[in-house]
C-alpha positions as CSV (number, residue, x, y, z in Angstrom):
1,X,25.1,-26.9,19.8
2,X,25.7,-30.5,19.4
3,X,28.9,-32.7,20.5
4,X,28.6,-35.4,17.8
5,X,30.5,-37.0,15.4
6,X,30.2,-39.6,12.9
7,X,32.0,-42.4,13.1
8,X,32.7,-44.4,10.2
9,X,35.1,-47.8,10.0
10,X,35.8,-50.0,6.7
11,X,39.0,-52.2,7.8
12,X,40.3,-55.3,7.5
13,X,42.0,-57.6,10.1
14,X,44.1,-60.5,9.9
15,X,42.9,-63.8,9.5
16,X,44.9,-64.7,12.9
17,X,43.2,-61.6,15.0
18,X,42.9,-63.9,18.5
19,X,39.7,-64.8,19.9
20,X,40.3,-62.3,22.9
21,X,40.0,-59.0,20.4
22,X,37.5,-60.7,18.2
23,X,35.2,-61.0,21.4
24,X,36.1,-57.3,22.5
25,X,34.6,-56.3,18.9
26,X,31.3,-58.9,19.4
27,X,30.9,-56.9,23.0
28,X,31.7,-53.5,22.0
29,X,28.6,-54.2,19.5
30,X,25.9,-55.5,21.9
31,X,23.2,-53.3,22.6
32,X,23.0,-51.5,26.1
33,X,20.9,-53.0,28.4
34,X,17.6,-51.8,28.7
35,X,17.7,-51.3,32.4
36,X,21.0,-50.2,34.1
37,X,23.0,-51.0,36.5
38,X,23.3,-50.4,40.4
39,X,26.2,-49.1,41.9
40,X,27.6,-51.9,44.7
41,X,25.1,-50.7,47.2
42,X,22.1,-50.8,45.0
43,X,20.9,-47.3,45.2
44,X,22.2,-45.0,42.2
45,X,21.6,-45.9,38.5
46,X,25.4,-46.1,37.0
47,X,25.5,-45.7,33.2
48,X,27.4,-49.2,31.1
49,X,30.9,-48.6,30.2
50,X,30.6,-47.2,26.5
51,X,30.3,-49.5,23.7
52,X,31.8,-47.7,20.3
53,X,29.6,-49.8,18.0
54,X,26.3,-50.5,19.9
55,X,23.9,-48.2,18.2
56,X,21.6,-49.1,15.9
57,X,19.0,-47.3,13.8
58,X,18.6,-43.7,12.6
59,X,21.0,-41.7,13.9
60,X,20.4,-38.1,16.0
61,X,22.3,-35.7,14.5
62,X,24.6,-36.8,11.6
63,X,22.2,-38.5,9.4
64,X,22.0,-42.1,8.2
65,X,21.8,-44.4,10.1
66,X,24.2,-46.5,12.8
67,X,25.2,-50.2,12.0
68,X,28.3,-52.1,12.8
69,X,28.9,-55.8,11.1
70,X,31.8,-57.9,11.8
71,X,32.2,-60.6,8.6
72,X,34.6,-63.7,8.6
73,X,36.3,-63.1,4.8
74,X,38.8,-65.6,3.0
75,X,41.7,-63.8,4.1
76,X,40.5,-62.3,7.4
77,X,38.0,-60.5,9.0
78,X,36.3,-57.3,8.0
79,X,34.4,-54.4,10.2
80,X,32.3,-52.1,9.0
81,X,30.1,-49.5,10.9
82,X,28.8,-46.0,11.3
83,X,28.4,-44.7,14.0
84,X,27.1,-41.4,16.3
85,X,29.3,-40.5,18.8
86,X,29.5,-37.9,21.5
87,X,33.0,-35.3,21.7
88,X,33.6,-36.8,25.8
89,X,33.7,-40.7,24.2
90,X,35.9,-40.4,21.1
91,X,39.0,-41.4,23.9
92,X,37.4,-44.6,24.6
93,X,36.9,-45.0,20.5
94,X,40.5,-44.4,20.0
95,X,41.5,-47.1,22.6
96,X,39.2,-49.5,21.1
97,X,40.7,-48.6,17.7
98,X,44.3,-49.2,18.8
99,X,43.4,-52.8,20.6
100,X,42.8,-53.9,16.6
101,X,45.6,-52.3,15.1
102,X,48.4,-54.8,15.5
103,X,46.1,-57.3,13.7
104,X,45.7,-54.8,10.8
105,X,47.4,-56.6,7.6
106,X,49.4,-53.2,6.3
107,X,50.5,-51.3,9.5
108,X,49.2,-47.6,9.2
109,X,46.5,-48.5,7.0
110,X,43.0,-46.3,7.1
111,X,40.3,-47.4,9.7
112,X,37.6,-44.8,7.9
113,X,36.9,-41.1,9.1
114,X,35.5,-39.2,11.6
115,X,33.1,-35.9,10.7
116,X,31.9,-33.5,13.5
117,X,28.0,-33.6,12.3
118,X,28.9,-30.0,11.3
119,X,31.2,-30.3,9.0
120,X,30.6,-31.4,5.5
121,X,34.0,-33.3,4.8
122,X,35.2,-36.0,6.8
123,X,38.8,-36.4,8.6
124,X,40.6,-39.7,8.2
125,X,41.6,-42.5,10.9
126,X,45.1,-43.6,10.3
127,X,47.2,-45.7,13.2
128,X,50.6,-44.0,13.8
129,X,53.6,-46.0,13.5
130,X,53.5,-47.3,17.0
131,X,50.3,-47.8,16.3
132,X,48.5,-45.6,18.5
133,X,45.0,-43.8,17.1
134,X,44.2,-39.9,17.9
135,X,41.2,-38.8,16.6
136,X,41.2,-35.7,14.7
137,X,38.6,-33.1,16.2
């Protein structure tokens, strides 16, 4: 059995979203590395911190396939992606998800849905009041 999920955003941000969170989206979807990285002595091969929209291409176990595309809109920004991601990561998606929730132009808006590959009916993302994002599962 499989810890995957699908991952899927369609949300807007404010057309004054600062550079600083803008540039945490741009990282967040640059590819891994192909080689990794060395811990401080050089010796052991340490895995990249986890990038919630990296992938790209078909995906493993939830079909389709991965994308992530930030646009610059009249009124804003807009990000759309799908991606696969693994039960022990979806904390690190929900912190990501709450850095671009004060920029969100209605407060408790939708961010997409998230569907254990298992499933046949996705959950939906929606910020709390305080903004804070749990992940169903």
């Amino acid at each position: 059995m499989a810890d995957l999920y699908a991952l899927e955003l369609a949300l807007t941000l404010d057309a004054s979203t600062p550079e600083p969170v803008l540039a945490l989206i741009r990282d967040h979807m640059e590819p891994y590395a192909e080689d990794g990285e060395a811990d401080s002595d050089g010796d052991e091969w340490v895995p990249p911190p986890f990038k919630v929209l990296a992938e790209r291409g078909p995906a493993y176990r939830v079909g389709g396939e991965c994308t992530a595309v930030l646009t610059r809109t009249p009124v804003g920004w807009t990000l759309t992606a799908r991606q696969e991601i693994h039960a022990e990561n979806l904390p690190d998606a929900e912190h990501f998800l709450e850095a671009l929730t004060p920029h969100l132009p209605t407060p408790e808006a939708p961010l997409g849905t998230l569907r254990f590959y298992e499933d046949p009916a996705p959950q939906p993302i929606t910020p709390d009041t305080s903004g804070a994002v749990r992940l169903p599962r």
